[in-house]
Steps between C-alpha positions, in 0.01 A plus 500: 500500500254586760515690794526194737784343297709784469504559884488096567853491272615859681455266863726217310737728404562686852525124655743442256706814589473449874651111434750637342617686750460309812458143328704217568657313782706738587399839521275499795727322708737774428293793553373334843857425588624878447183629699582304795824663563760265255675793322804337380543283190641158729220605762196459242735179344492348846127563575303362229580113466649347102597854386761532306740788459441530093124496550537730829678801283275487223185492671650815728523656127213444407323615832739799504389571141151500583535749826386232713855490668770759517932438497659680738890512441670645864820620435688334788800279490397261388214649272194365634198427294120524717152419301231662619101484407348847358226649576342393164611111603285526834220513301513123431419436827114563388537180297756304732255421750229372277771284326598346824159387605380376188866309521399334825163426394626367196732245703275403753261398229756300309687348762267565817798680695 
């Protein structure tokens, strides 16, 4: 294997990693919900449209496995449950930009909107 096809399947690989991560219909939505102040589980529900619950707590999981988000559990009565985006999940911002205006580009071109 040559130089060019070991780093060429090294750039496949990473691509991979970051999709599956942050991949999906859901997971931006939810990180971009969380960062503009929804903190609460019914409060992210409410904000991003055909969520459901089920798909909502496992893609928190998931995020919350991969330090994008954190749980925060308040002791209160009632126990209150806040997510919040880390430090680490900020960093997604880099590529969340780029994603949206390729995304609008992409639309106008296909449906001239």
């Amino acid at each position: 294997m040559t130089k060019e096809e070991k780093r060429f399947q090294e750039k496949i690989k990473s691509i991979q990693d970051t999709m599956f991560v942050i991949g999906g219909k859901w997971k931006i939505p939810i990180i971009l919900s969380v960062y503009s102040g929804n903190k609460r589980f019914n409060e992210i529900s409410n904000s991003i449209p055909k969520i459901t619950n089920r798909v909502l707590s496992k893609e928190l999981k998931h995020l919350e496995e991969n330090l994008l988000i954190t749980r925060n559990v308040i002791e209160d009565y009632p126990v209150r449950i806040e997510y919040a985006v880390t430090d680490y999940g900020l960093g997604l911002e880099e590529i969340a930009k780029p994603l949206e205006s390729w995304g609008k580009k992409h639309k106008k071109k296909i449906i001239g909107k």
